[in-house]
Structures are given as C-alpha cells and as structure tokens.
C-alpha positions as CSV (number, residue, x, y, z in Angstrom):
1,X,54.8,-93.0,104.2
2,X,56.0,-94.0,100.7
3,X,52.7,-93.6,99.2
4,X,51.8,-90.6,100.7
5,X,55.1,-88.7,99.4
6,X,54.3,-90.3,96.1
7,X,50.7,-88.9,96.3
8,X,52.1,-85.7,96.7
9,X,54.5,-85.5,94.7
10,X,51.8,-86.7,92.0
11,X,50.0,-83.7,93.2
12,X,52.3,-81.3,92.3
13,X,52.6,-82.4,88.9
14,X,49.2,-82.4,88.2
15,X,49.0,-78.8,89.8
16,X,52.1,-77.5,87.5
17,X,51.1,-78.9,84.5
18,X,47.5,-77.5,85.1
19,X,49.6,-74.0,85.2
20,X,47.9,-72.4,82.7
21,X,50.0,-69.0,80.8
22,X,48.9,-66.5,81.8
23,X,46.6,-64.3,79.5
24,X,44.3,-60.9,80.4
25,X,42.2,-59.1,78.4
26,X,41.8,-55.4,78.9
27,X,40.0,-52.7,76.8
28,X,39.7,-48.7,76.3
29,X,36.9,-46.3,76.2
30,X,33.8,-48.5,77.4
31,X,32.6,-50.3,74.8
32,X,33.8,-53.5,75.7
33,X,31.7,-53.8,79.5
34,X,32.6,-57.7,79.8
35,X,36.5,-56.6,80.4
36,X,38.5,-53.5,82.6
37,X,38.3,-50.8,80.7
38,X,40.9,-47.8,80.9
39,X,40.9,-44.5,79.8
40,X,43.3,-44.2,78.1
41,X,45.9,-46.6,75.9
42,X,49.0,-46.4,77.7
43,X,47.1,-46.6,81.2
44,X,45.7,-50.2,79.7
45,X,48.8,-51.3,78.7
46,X,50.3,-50.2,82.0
47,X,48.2,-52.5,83.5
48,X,49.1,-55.6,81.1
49,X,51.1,-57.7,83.3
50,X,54.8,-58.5,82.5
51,X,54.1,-62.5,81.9
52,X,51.5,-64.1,79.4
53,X,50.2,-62.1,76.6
54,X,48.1,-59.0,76.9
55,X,45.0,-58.0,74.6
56,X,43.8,-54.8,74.5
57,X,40.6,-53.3,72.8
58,X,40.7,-50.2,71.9
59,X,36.9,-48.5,71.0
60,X,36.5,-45.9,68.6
61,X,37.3,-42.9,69.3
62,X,40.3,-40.1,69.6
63,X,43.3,-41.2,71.8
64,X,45.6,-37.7,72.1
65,X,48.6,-39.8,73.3
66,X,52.3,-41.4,72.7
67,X,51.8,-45.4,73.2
68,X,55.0,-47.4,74.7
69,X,55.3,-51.1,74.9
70,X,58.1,-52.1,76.1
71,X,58.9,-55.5,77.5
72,X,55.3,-56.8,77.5
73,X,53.9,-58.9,74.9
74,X,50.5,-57.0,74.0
75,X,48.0,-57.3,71.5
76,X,46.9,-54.0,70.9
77,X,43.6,-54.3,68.3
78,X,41.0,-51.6,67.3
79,X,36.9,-52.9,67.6
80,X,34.0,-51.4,66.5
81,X,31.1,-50.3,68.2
82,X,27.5,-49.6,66.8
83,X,28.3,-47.9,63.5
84,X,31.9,-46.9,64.1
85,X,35.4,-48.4,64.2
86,X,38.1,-45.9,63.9
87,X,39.8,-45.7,67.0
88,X,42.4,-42.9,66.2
89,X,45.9,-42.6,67.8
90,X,46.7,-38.4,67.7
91,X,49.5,-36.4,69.0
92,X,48.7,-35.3,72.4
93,X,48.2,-31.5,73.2
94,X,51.9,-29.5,73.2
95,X,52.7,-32.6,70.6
96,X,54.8,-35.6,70.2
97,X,58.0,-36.1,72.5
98,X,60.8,-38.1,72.3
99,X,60.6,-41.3,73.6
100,X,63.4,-43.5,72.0
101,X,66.7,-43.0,69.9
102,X,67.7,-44.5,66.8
103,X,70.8,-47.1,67.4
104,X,72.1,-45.5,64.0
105,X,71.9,-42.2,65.8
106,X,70.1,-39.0,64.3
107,X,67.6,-37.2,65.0
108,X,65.4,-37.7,68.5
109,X,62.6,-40.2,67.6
110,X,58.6,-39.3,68.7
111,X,57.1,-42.1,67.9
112,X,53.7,-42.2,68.2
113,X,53.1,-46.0,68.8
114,X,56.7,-47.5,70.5
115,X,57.2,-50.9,70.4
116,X,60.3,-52.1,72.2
117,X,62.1,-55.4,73.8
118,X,58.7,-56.9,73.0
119,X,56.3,-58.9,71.0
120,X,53.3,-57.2,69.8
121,X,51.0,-56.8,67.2
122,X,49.3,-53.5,66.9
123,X,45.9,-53.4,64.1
124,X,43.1,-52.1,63.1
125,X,44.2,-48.5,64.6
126,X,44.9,-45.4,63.1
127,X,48.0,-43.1,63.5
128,X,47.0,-39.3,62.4
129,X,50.3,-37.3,63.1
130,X,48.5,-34.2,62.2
131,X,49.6,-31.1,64.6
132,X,52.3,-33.1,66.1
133,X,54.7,-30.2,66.2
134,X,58.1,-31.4,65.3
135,X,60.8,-29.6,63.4
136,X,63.9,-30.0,62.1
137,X,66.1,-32.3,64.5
138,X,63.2,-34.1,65.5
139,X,61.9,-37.5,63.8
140,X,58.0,-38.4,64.1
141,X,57.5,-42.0,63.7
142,X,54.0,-43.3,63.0
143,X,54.7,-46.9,64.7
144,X,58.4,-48.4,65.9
145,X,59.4,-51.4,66.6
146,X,62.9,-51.4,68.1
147,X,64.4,-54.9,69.3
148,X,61.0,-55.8,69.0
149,X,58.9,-58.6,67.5
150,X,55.7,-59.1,65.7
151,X,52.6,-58.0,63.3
152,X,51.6,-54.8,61.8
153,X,48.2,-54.6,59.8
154,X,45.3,-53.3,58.5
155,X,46.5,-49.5,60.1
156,X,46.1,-46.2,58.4
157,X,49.0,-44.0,59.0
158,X,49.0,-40.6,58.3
159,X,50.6,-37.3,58.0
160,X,53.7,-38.2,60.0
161,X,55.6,-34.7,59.0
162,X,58.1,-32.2,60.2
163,X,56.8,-28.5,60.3
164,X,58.7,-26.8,57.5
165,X,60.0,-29.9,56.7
166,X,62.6,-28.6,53.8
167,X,65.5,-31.3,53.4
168,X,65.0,-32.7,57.2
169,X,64.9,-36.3,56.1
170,X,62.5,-37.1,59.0
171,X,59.0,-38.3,59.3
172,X,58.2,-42.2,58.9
173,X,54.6,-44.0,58.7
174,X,56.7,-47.5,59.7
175,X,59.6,-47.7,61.1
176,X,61.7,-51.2,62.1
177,X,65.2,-51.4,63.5
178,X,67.9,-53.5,65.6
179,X,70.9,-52.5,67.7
180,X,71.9,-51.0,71.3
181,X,70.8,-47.6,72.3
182,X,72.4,-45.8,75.4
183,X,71.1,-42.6,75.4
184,X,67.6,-41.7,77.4
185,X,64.9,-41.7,77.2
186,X,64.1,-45.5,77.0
187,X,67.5,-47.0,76.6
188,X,67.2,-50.7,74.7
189,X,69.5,-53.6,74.9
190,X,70.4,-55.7,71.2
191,X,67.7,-57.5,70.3
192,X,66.9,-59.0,67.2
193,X,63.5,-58.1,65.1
194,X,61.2,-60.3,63.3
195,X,57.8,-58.3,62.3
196,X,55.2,-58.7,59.9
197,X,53.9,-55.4,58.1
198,X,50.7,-56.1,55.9
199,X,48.0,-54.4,54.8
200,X,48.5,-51.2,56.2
201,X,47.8,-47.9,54.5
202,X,50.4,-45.1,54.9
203,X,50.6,-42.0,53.2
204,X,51.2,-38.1,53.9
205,X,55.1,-39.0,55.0
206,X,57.6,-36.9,55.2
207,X,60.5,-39.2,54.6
208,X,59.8,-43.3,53.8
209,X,56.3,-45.0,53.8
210,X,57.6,-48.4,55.8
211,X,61.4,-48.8,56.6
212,X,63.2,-51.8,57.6
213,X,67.1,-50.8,59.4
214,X,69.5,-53.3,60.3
215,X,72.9,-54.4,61.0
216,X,73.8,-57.5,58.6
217,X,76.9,-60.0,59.2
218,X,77.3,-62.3,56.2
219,X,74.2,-63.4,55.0
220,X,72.4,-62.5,57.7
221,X,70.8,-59.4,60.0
222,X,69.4,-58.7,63.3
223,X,66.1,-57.5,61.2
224,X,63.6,-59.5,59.6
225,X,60.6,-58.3,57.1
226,X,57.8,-59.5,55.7
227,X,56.2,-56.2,53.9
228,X,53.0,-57.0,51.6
229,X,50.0,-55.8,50.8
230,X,50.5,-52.4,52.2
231,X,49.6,-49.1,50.4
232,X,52.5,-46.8,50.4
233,X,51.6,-43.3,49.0
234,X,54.0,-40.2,48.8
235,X,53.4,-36.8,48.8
236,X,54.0,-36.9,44.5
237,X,56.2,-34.1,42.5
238,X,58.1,-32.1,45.4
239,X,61.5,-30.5,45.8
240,X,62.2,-30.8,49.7
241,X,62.8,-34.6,50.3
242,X,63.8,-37.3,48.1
243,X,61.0,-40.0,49.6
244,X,60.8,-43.6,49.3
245,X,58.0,-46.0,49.7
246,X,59.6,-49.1,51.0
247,X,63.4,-48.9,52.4
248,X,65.1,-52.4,53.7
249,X,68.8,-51.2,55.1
250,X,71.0,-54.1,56.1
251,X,67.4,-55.9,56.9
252,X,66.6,-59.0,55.4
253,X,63.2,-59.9,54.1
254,X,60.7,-59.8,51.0
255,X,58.8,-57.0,49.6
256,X,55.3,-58.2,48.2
257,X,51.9,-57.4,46.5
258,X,52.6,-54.1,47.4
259,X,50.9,-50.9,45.8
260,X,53.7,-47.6,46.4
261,X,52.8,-44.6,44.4
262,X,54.2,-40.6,44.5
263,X,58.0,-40.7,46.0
264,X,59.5,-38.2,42.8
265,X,61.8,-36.0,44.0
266,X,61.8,-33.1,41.0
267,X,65.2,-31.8,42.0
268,X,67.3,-34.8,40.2
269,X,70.3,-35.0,42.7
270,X,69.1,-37.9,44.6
271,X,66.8,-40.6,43.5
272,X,63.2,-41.4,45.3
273,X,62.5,-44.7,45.0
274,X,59.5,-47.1,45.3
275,X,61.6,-49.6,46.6
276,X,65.0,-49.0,48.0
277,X,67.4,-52.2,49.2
278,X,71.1,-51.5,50.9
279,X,72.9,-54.2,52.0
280,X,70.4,-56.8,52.1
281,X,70.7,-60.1,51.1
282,X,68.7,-62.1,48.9
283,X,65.9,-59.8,49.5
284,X,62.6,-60.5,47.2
285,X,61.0,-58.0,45.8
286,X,58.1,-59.5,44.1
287,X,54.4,-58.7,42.6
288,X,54.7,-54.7,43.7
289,X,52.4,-52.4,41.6
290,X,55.0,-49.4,41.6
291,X,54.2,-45.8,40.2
292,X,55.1,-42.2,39.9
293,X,59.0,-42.6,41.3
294,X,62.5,-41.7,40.4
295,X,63.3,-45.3,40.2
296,X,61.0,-48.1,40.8
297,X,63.4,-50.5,42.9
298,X,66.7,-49.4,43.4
299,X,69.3,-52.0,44.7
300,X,72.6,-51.1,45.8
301,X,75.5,-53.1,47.6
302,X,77.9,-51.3,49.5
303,X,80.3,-54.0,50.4
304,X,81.2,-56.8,48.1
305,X,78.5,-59.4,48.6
306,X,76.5,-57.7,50.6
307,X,72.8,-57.4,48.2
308,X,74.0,-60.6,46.3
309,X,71.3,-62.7,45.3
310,X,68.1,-60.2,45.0
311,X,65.2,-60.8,42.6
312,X,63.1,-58.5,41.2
313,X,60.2,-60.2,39.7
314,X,57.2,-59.8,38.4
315,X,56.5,-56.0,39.2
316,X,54.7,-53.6,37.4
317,X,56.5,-50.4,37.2
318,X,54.9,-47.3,35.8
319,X,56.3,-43.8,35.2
320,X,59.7,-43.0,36.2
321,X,61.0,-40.1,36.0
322,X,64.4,-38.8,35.6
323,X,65.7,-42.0,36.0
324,X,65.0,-45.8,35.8
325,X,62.5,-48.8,36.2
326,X,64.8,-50.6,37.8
327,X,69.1,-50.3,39.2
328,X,70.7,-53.6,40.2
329,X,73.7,-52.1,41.4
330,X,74.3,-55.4,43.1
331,X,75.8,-58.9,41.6
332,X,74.6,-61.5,41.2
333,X,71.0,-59.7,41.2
334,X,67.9,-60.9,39.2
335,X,65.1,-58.6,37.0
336,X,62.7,-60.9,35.6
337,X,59.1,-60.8,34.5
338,X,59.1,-57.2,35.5
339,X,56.4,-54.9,33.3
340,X,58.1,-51.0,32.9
341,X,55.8,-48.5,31.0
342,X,57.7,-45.2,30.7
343,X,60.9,-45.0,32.0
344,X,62.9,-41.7,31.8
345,X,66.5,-43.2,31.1
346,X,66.0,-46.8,31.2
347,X,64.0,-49.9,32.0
348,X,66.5,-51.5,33.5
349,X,70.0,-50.3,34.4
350,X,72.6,-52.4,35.4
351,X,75.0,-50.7,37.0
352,X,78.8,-50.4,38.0
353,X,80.2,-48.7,40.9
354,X,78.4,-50.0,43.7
355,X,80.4,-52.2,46.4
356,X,81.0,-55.4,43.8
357,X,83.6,-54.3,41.9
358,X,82.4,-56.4,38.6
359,X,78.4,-57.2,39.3
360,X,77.0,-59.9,36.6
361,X,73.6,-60.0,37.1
362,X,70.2,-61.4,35.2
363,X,67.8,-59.8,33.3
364,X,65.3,-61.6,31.4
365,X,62.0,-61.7,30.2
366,X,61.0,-57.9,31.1
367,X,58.3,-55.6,29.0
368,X,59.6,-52.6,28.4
369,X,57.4,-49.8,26.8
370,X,58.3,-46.5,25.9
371,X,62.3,-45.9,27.7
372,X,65.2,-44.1,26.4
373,X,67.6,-47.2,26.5
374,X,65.2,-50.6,27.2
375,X,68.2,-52.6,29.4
376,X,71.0,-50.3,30.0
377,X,74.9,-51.6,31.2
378,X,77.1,-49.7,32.9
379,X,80.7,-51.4,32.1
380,X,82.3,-53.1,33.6
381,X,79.0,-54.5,35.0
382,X,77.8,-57.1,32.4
383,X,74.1,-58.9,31.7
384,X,72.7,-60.6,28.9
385,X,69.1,-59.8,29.1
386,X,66.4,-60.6,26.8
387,X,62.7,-59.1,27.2
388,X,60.3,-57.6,25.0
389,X,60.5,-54.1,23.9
390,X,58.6,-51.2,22.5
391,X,58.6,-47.7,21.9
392,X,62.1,-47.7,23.2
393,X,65.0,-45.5,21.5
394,X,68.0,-48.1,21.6
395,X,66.9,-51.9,22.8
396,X,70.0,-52.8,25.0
397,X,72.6,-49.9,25.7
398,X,76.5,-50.8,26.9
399,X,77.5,-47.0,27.9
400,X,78.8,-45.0,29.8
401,X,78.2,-42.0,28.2
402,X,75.2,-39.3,27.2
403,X,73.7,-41.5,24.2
404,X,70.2,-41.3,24.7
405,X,67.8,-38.5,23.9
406,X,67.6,-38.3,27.9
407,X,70.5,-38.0,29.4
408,X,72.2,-41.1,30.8
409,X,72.8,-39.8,34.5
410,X,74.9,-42.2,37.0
411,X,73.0,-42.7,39.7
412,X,75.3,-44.6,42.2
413,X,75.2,-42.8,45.4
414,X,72.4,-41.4,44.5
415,X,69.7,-43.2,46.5
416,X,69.0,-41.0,49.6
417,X,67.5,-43.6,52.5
418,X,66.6,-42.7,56.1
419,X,69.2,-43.8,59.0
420,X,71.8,-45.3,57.5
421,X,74.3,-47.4,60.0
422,X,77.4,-44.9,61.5
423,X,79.8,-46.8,59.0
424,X,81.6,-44.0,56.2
425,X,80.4,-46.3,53.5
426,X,76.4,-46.1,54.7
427,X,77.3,-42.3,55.8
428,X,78.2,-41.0,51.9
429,X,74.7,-41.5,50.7
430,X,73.0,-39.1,53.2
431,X,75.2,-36.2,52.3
C-alpha cells in the first residue's frame, strides 16, 4: 500500500511538471491556413485565452477597427503574404471612440491600438489615423499602453490628428502611462509600465511623436522607457501646436539613436522640442540625430531633485529656431560630446528658475557652429563648460539680459508637454 501511494504520488509530479504554459497561436485574414484565423483583430484577440501567451498574425490587409488588449498577454505581429506586408490598422466607419482615460485626466482617449493591465508586443503593423474624426476634447492615440508591459517596433504610425486641430494639444503616434483610472470606459487599476519602443516610424501627429507619462517618487517611477531607433517626424513650421518628438514626464528611461525632425512651433510662446524630459531622473538621452526644433532637448525639474543626474551626450543637433540646442534647467545635469549647428540663441543654455533653486551642471566638450551665445548661463545657475566653437557671436555668455544679436528669451515654463500629472506645479506649463 506504501508503494502504491508512493507510485502515485510520483505520478503526479511527473504529470505537473509535464504541465506545459500554455501558448495558442491565432491569425487574421487567411493567410496563415495552418492556425484559426479570425476576421477581424479584436475578434482574434477575443479569442486569446486569459493564461499563457497569445500570438496573433495579422495578414495584409485593411483592419477598420479600435484594438483592446487588456489583461492578456498577446503578441500581436504583422506577416507578409505573396508580395505584400502591410497589414493596416484604420479608424473604423463613424471613427475612433473612446475607449480609456488618461490617469492625469484630459481629454477622452481613442486609441486606436489599447494596451492595458497587460504584456504585449505589438509590430510590424501600421496605424493610419486618417478620417478618424476627432475634435477638440477628444485625444487619438496611435498605440497606448496603460499599466501595461512590453515591446513596440518596426510600426508606422500615422496621421493621428484632431479635425481643426488649432491649440487642442491632442493627437499622439505613442503613447505610455501609469496610475489608477476610475472613470468608464475601461477603468484600470495601478500598475507599473515597463515597454520597449524601437524602430518605429511616426509622423503626421498632432501633439508628441512617442510619449512616456509617469508618476515619480524619489528616484524612481511607475514608467519605464527604452525609446531608440525610432523616427519621429513633426508636421515642420506651424502656428497651432507647439509639438515635440519624444516627451518622458515623471517616466524614467533612455532616449537613443533616435532620428526626430519638424516639431517648430513659429509662434515663440512655447518651445517645441525634439526631446522634452520633466521630472525624470537620470534619464539618457544619447546618440539622437535631432533637427528642425525650438530646442533640441529640453530638460526641466520641477521639484528640487527631481531631473538630477541627466546626460546629454553625443547628439547631433541641427537648426534651432528661436531658441536653443540644448536647456538643462536641471542640476546636476550633463551636455557632453553634443554636435549643435545653428542655434537661434544658444548652443547650450544653462538655466535658472527651474525647481533646483541653484542647478550646477556640466558642459564639456560640445561643437558649437554658428549660435548667438555658444554656452549660455542663466545666474544663479553656474557651469564651467569647455567645447569647441565657431561662427558664434560671444563664446560663453553669463546673462540675464538681451545681449545677443537674438534676443536672449527665458524659456522656463516654456516647454509645452502633453498630460502633465494634476499637481499645480505640472499644471503651469499647459497654460
């Protein structure tokens, strides 16, 4: 009788460890005979099951639809067929919808690919908002990930816009964020979000290319990024909306080997940035090939501490216009290696006013061609940089004042990003 209960218990080890996790492939549109196929995208992933991971092939073709994923864990991959392999993600007929809300509150989010209390990766799809109908008080979202995990790549994102569009600071290609949401329709508990954006092309938004929104406590956030190798391109010289390429707020994370082009807002009262980092810290922002903005990267702090520790190295920066190359408006902040060809006011600007009351940061080792002040220092902020200059009117410039053939404009508060946390000190710079 001993044996025999030890045979079975055996038994069930064997048959337990033997448990394999569970994994199902699906596909969409009938290209893919060896698997179910579906319809449609969201009647695949429908049918993904809650446990194990999911993979879903979609074939080329046009999907008219709004994708949710939420709670599964799906891989959701474009394939080719024959000649073809663009399988293209559109608005469906009437347009988008909402189908989430922003923890930071806003506008209602119509995102067309919704990634939430998940892991997923979504690639090799394309995301054409064209004709998706939304207006001001509405915010189309090429993909979101909300309390979500994962990998973004090799995607085209396009035309996520707002009809009329003029000032309505909607309309993202990428869109991350963290933090309770309440209010229907799809209601998310805190999570935290670790994703992976790379090698995606997005262009033809309305607000910010790929943006990263979190809530940080000390040195930390409930957002994660890893953004490289993406192609970021704004709409160039307009007057509605100041843009910006790449946007980490209170996310932490690295910006790399990124190329972000057109985000120049010709009005002057806010700056559109290539790259624009709130309240992240020691972000890297590193190898970026960074043209035709107000300012190339734009750091700010708003609480003491809070963007310590960021390095911008290595970049190649290339007509700025208005304002600068770079802004640490953060302390303890590194600009190194960084190559700025015409810069409006300044290569570099090291600013005062931000949420360190007396910033010191480093700048070193920057070219600097053809700028009204090479390194400019706000006092009481204070840097002893060193770099290479050319063509520029004064080599290093302590001032607060209008010295320069170009103006000298301050520029703190200036930096207009999308969603900013409910907090009066994140509120001031949407105004």
């Amino acid at each position: 009788m001993k044996m025999n209960l030890a045979c079975w218990v055996l038994a069930a080890g064997l048959l337990l460890a033997a448990s394999p996790t569970f994994a199902t492939t699906l596909a969409v549109g009938g290209c893919e005979p060896h698997y179910t196929n579906f319809s449609t995208i969201q009647s695949a992933v429908n049918a993904a099951p809650l446990s194990g991971t999911t993979t879903i092939y979609v074939c080329p073709g046009t999907y008219p639809e709004q994708v949710q994923i939420i709670g599964k864990n799906v891989i959701l991959k474009g394939v080719a067929s024959v000649t073809s392999d663009a399988a293209i993600i559109t608005p469906p007929a009437g347009g988008l919808v909402a189908n989430a809300t922003s923890t930071f509150g806003g506008p209602a989010i119509e995102a067309m690919v919704l990634v939430q209390n998940a892991t997923a990766t979504v690639e090799d799809l394309t995301m054409d908002g064209t004709n998706n109908d939304t207006v001001c008080g509405q915010d189309p979202i090429g993909i979101f990930y909300q309390n979500a995990d994962g990998t973004v790549t090799r995607n085209n994102v396009l035309h996520v816009q707002v009809i009329n569009g003029f000032g309505c600071q909607g309309g993202l290609g990428i869109y991350v964020e963290s933090g309770t949401t309440s209010v229907p329709p799809n209601p998310s508990p805190a999570g935290n979000s670790t994703v992976t954006i790379s090698y995606n092309n997005v262009h033809d938004y309305d607000k910010n290319g790929i943006t990263a929104n979190g809530t940080p406590t000390a040195e930390t956030s409930n957002v994660n990024v890893t953004v490289e190798h993406n192609t970021v391109m704004g709409a160039g010289a307009v007057n509605d909306n100041a843009q910006n390429g790449i946007q980490l707020y209170g996310a932490n994370g690295s910006v790399t080997s990124n190329t972000i082009d057109g985000n120049w807002y010709t009005v002057g009262s806010y700056a559109a940035t290539g790259v624009l980092v709130i309240e992240s810290y020691a972000p890297t922002i590193t190898s970026n090939t960074i043209s035709n903005s107000n300012v190339g990267v734009y750091l700010e702090s708003i609480n003491a501490g809070d963007t310590d520790n960021a390095t911008v190295t290595s970049n190649a920066i290339t007509a700025t216009h208005i304002y600068d190359g770079i802004v640490l408006c953060a302390n303890l902040s590194t600009a190194r290696s960084n190559t700025i060809n015409v810069a409006d006011e300044s290569g570099v600007n090291v600013a005062a006013g931000c949420g360190d009351a007396l910033p010191t940061d480093t700048v070193s080792s920057n070219t600097i061609n053809g700028a009204c002040a090479g390194v400019l220092i706000d006092p009481p902020a204070t840097a002893t940089p060193n770099g290479t200059y050319y063509n520029v009117i004064t080599q290093v410039l302590t001032s607060n004042t209008d010295t320069c053939a170009t103006p000298l404009i301050k520029k703190q508060g200036l930096a207009r990003p999308h969603s900013p946390a409910a907090s009066p000190a994140r509120r001031r710079l949407t105004q």
